[in-house]
N, C-alpha and C positions, 0 to 999 in steps of 0.2 A: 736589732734585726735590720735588714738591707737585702735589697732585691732587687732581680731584675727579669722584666720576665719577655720570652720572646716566641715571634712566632714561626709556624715552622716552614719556614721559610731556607733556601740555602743562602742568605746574607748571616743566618743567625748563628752563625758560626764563625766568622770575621766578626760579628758585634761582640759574642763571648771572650775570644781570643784578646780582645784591644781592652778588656777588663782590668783592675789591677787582680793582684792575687789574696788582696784582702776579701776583694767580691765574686771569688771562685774556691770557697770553701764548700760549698753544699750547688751540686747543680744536677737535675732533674733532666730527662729528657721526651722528649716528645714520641711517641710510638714510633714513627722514622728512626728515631734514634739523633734528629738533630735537638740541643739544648735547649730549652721550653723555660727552664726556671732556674735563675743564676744566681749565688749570694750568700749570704752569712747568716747563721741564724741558728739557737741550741735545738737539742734533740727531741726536748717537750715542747717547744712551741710550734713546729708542725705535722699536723696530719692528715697522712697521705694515703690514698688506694689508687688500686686500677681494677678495670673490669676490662677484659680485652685491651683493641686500642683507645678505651679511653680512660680518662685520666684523671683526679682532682685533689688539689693542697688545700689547706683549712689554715692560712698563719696567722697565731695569734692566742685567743683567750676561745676556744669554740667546745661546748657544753657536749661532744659527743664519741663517741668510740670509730675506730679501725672497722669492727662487723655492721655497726647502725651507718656507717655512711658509705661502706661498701652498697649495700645493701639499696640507698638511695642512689647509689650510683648505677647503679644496671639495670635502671629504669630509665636513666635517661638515654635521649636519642639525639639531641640538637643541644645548645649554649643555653637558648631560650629556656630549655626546661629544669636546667641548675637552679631557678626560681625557687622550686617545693622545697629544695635544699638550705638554702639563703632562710626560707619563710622558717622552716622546722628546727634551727639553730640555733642556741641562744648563745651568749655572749659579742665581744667585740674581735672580728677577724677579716684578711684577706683572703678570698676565696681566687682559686686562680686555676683553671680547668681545660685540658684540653682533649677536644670534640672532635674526630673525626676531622681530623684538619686545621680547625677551628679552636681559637683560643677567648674564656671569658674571664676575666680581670677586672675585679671590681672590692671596695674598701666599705666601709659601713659608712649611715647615714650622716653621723655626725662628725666625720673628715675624721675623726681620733685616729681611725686606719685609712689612709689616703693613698691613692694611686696619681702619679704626673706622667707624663708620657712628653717623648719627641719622635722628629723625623731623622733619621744617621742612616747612610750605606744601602739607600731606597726602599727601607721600612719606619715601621711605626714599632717603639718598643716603649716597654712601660715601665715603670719602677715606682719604691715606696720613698723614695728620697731622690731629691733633687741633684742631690750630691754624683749621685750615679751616674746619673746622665752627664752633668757635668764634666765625668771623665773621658766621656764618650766625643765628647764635642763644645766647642769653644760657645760659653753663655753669654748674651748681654744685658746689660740692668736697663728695664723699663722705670725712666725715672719718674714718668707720669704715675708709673702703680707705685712707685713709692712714697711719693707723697701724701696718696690713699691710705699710709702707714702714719700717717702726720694727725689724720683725723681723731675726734675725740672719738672713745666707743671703738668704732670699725667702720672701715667704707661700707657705703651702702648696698645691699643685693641689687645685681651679682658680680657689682665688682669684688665684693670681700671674695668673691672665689678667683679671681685672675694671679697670677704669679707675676713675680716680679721679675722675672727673665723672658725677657721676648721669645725666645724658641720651645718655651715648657707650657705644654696645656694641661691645668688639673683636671682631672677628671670631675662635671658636670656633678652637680648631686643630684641622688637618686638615679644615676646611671652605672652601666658598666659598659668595660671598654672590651667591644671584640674587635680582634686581632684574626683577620684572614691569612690565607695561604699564598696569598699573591703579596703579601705583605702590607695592604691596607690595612685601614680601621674604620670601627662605627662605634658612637658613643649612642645606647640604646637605653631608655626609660625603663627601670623595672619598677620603679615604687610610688604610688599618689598618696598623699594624706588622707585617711579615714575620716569619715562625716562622724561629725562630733555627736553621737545619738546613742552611746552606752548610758543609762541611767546608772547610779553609783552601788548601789546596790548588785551590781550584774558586773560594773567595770572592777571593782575593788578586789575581787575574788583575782580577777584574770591579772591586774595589776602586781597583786601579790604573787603566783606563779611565776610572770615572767620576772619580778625582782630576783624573786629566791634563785630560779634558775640564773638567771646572770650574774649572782655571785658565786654561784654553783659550778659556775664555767672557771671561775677562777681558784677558789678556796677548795673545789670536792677533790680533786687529784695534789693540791700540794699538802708534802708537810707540814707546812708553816705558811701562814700570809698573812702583812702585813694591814694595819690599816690610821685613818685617821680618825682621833677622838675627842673630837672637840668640844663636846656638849650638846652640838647644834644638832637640830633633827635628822638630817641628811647623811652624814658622815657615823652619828654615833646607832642612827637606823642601820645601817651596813654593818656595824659591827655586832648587833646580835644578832643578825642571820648570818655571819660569815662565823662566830660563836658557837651553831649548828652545824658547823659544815663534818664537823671531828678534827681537822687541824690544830695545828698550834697555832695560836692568837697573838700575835704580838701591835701594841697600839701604841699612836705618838700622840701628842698633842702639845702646844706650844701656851704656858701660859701667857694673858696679856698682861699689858702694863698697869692699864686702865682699873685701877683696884673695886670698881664700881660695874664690872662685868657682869654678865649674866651667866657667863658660859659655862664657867669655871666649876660653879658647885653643880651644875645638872651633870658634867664628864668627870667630877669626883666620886657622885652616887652611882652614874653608868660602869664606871672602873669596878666601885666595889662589889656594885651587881655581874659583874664579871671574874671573879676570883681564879677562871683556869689561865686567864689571860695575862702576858708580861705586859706591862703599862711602862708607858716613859714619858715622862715627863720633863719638859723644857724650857725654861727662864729665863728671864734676861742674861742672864750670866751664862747661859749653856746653849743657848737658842741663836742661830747667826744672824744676824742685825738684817734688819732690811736697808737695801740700798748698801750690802757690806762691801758689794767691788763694783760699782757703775763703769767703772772706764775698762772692764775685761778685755781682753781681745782674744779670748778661746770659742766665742760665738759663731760660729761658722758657720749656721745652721742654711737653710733652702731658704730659707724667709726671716725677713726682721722678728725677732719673737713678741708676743704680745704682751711681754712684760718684761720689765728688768729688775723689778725690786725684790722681786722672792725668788733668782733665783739661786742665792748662797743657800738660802732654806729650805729649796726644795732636793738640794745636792747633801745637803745635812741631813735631810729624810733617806735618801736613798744610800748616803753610807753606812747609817745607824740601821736599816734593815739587813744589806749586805751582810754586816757584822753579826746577825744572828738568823745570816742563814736562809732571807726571805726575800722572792725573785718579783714577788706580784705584792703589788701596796694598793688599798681601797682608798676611793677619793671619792666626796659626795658631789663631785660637779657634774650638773645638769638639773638636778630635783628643783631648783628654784627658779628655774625657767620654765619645764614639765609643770607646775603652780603657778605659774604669774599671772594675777589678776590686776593688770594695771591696765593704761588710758585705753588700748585696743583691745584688753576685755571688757571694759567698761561699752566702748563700741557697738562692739558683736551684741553684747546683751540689749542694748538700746535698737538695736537693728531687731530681732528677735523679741525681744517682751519687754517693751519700755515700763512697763506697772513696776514689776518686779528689779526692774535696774532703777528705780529711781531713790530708795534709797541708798544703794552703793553709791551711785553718783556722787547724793548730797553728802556723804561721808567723806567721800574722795576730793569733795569740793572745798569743803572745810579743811581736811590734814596737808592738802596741798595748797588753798588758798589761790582757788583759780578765782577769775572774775567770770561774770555771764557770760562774755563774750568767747573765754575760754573753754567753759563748760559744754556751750551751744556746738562748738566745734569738736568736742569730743561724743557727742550723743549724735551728731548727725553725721550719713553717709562719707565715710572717704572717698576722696576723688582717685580716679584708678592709678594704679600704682604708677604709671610710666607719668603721670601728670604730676604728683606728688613729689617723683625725685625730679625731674624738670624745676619745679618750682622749689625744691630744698639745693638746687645747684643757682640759683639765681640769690637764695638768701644765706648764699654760705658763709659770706663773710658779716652776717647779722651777731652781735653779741646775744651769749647765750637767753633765753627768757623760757619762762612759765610754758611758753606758747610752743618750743620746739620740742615739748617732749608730746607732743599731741600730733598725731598721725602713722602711717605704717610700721616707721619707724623711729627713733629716736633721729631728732636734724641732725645731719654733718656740719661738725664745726671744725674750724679748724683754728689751732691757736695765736694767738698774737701775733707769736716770735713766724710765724711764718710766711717766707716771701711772698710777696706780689706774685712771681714767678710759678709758685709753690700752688698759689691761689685759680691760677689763669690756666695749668695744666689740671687738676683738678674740677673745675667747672667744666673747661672743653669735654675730660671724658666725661662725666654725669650727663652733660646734655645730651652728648652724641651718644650715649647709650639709651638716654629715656627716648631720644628720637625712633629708635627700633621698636621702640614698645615692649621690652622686655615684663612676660607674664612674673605673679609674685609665686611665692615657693608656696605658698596655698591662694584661693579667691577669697578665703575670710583674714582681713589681717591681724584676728589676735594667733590664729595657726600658725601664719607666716613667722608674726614675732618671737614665736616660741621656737620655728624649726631654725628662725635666721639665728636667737642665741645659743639653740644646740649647738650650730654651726661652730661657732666663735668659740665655747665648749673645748669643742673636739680639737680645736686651733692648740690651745690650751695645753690639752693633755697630749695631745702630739709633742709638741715642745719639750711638754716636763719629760716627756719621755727620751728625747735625746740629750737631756741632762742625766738622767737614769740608769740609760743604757753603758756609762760608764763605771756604773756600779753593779751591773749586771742586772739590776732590777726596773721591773715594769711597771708606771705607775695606771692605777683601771681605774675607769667612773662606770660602775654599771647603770646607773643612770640615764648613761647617754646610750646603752646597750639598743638593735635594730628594736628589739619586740616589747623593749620598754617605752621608747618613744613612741612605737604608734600605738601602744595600750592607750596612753595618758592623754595621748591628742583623740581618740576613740571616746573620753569621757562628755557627757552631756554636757554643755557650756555652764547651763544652769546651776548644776550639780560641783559644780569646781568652785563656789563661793560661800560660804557660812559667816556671817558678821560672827567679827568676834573668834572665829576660828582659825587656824593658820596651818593651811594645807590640808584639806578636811580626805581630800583623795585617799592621801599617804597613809593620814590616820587612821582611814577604817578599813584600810588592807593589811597593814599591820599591826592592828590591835590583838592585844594576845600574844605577842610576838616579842616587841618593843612595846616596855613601860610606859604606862600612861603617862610620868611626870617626864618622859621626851616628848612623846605625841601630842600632849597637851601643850604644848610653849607656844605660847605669843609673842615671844621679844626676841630677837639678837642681837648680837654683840660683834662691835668693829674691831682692826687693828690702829684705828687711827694712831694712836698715842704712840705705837711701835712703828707706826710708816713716818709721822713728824718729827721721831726723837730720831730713829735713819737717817733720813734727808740732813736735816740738820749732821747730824755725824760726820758726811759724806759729799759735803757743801766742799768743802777744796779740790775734791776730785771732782765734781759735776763742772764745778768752772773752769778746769782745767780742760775737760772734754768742751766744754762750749768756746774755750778760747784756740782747741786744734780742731774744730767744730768739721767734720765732715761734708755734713748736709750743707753747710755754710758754702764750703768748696765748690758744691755741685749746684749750689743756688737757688736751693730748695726752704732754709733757714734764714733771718734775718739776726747776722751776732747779736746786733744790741739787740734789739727783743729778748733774745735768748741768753745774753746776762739780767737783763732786768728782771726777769720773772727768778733766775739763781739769786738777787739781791735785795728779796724783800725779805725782811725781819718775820712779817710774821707772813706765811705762804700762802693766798689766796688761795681757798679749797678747789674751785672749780677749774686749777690749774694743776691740781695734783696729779690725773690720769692723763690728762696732755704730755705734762712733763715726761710722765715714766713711760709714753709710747715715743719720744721723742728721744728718750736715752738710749732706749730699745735698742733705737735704730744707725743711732750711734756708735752703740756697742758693735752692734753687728756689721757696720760697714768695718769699725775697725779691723774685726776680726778677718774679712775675706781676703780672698788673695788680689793685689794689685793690677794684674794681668786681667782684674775678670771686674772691675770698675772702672766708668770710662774717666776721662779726664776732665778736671773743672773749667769751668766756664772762664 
């Protein structure tokens, strides 16, 4: 799906026109009758009404009918009031509605449906893909925010929200972009984080509604939908309530290497507590290797992707569902963010009930092996955010310790292999942004940490989805769905932690639903052994890409760094996710067009 949305304006007629014809398959018009909504996209993934002149599209995965949101619509009078609509929705969708003049355009919380916008032909126009705009007007790469792709994790908030084309503005989170008649815009606040004050008892109930609905959004209208079945809580949770929906079920899971898993026999008992469902299962031998094509050049995406090592596996998913039929695939990313009880939960609780937080602490003290000194600094107040990234831009080039994972956010590091150069554009923007004082994405930082990995989440599954999209299918995390995420941020801090228990929220909303011997699990299980036996595999192509090294080009990498860390025997762990945001980016310049990267140094 591909869009472009415009307002009604008389430019907006020149800006359709200058489209290619691939992104004038499906186009909407505004009450005037000038173009309002330009693009590509099938006949279930949008829904549309009018009421009079006004207007609204729902594209995407949205939990409701043609009469229930007519219905909502001939109540409203202005953009502002599209709100009740947005609130009483469930699933993940762009909403894009035009008001009496007035156009609102806006993507869900967690970027998985994202709006970018430029300035062309003396308007402000939007789109769901960078690409689009792209056509519209010559881009150029901000190499300072690409470096920001160098980082371990992800740049820090809010740089992780900046694009890497100087002329594209993502749209803000928690905003929507209105689009005037004079062809301005204004990026407008509609959403705060809920005060964390539902006791579990009260949230659990509501947590469960908004899950069901969210996959309700995706599973109650299809034939068939896909999903993941991994064993793990999250994923093989989706599949019994996507099990209720009436559809057909079909499920993948990839076995691991690692013969000492845990996964494996909990999603052989969830399969066979599933008997209507097809199951597939995949091996070493049937499974596509991680790290199977590092040096791709069909990457073309809007952004470096956030990963390079899954993504033959995640194209291996979306063929194998194509092939029987299934447009929408369930994915459990987000649930282990929406749970994190790590150093800024730890925090928040110590701010709030230090009695009650002091044995998580000493738990957390012991499995992690802080010193007092480390401990002291996670029980006690963080210093405000803008202070924080000031000072993680001054320790940036600090090797990683104990100590950086203690504050707002996880530190910015950045790895070895990366230039002086690489380092020096990196710190300028952190400073020069903490200098503005940038507020965090909540005032408590175990919220923020949880909305900033929604974020990166939804980064994710955007991604997997323009790998997907070549297979026709869409992959969903309800998880990260609007009314999921602010149930679970809604839950009492207190109430989100049970020694001994693991995800206690998840548990007692869907108890009765999903088997206790999922609910109940304390362990997981990696792919380590399948991402070291890849790399290894894939080691002549990686050096090959570091020896036509891009970034190198552009002055942002250091070669030898970046053979040395390709020529260790056995691979330092803490270099594993460095590397693969490093390929990423790699990959992805390979793939762009030449014309639209500037020249090396």
């Amino acid at each position: 799906m591909k869009f472009v949305v415009l307002p009604d304006h008389p430019a907006a007629d020149e800006v359709s026109a200058r489209l290619p014809e691939e992104y004038r398959k499906n186009t909407l018009y505004h009450h005037s009758g000038r173009p309002w909504l330009v693009g590509s996209w099938n006949p279930g993934a949008a829904l549309c009404v009018e009421a009079g002149p006004s207007k609204i599209v729902l594209l995407g995965a949205a939990h409701s009918t043609e009469p229930e949101l007519l219905v909502q619509l001939e109540k409203v009078r202005t953009v502002r009031e599209l709100g009740r609509i947005v609130e009483r929705t469930a699933g993940s969708f762009h909403l894009v509605a035009s008001i009496d003049g007035f156009v609102r355009a806006q993507g869900s919380l967690s970027g998985a449906r994202e709006l970018f916008s430029t300035s062309i032909a003396g308007i402000t126009i939007a789109a769901n893909r960078i690409s689009a705009l792209g056509e519209l007007r010559r881009l150029t790469l901000a190499e300072e925010q690409l470096a920001m792709h160098l980082l371990a994790f992800a740049p820090p908030w809010p740089l992780s929200e900046r694009s890497v084309w100087r002329e594209v503005d993502p749209l803000p989170f928690a905003h929507y972009l209105c689009l005037g008649p004079d062809g301005t815009a204004e990026q407008i606040r509609w959403w705060t984080p809920p005060a964390p004050e539902l006791p579990v008892d009260v949230a659990a109930p509501e947590f469960r509604r908004a899950l069901v609905a969210a996959v309700a959004a995706r599973a109650g209208t299809s034939a068939a939908i896909g999903a993941d079945l991994s064993g793990g809580m999250d994923s093989t949770s989706l599949c019994f309530l996507a099990a209720g929906q009436g559809g057909r079920l079909v499920t993948v899971r990839r076995r691991m290497m690692d013969p000492m898993n845990c996964d494996d026999p909990v999603a052989d008992r969830a399969a066979a507590d599933l008997p209507g469902a097809e199951h597939i299962v995949l091996d070493s031998d049937t499974a596509a290797p991680y790290y199977d094509s590092p040096d791709r050049d069909d990457l073309a995406m809007d952004e470096p992707p956030p990963f390079i090592a899954m993504t033959s596996h995640m194209e291996h998913i979306a063929r194998i569902m194509a092939s029987r039929g299934v447009t929408m695939h369930l994915q459990g990313h987000g649930s282990d963010e929406l749970a994190a009880t790590g150093t800024t939960y730890a925090n928040a609780m110590a701010q709030r009930s230090p009695i009650r937080a002091l044995g998580m602490v000493r738990a957390m003290r012991a499995r992690r092996r802080w010193s007092l000194g480390t401990t002291l600094r996670v029980v006690r107040p963080f210093p405000p955010y803008a202070e924080w990234l000031r000072r993680s831009a001054d320790e940036l080039l600090s090797p990683p310790s104990i100590e950086s994972e203690v504050g707002w956010e996880p530190a910015p590091q950045l790895p070895p292999w990366a230039s002086r150069e690489a380092a020096a554009l990196v710190q300028d923007v952190m400073r020069r942004t903490a200098a503005a004082d940038p507020p965090p994405m909540s005032s408590t930082p175990t919220q923020h940490e949880i909305l900033r990995c929604i974020r990166l989440n939804g980064c994710i599954v955007r991604f997997a989805n323009t790998l997907g999209e070549r297979f026709g299918v869409s992959f969903e995390a309800p998880f990260l769905d609007d009314r999921v995420v602010e149930t679970a941020l809604s839950v009492r801090l207190a109430d989100r932690y049970v020694a001994g228990r693991h995800k206690p929220v998840l548990a007692a909303a869907l108890r009765g639903t999903v088997p206790d011997y999922v609910l109940d699990r304390t362990t997981k299980s990696h792919f380590t052994m399948d991402v070291y036996t890849g790399r290894k595999r894939s080691l002549p192509k990686m050096r090959e890409m570091c020896e036509e090294s891009r970034l190198a080009e552009l002055g942002l990498v250091g070669r030898e760094g970046f053979r040395r860390v390709l020529s260790d025997l056995m691979p330092d762990p803490k270099h594993m996710g460095p590397l693969d945001k490093t390929l990423a980016c790699e990959a992805w310049l390979r793939s762009l067009s030449v014309k639209t990267v500037p020249q090396s140094r």
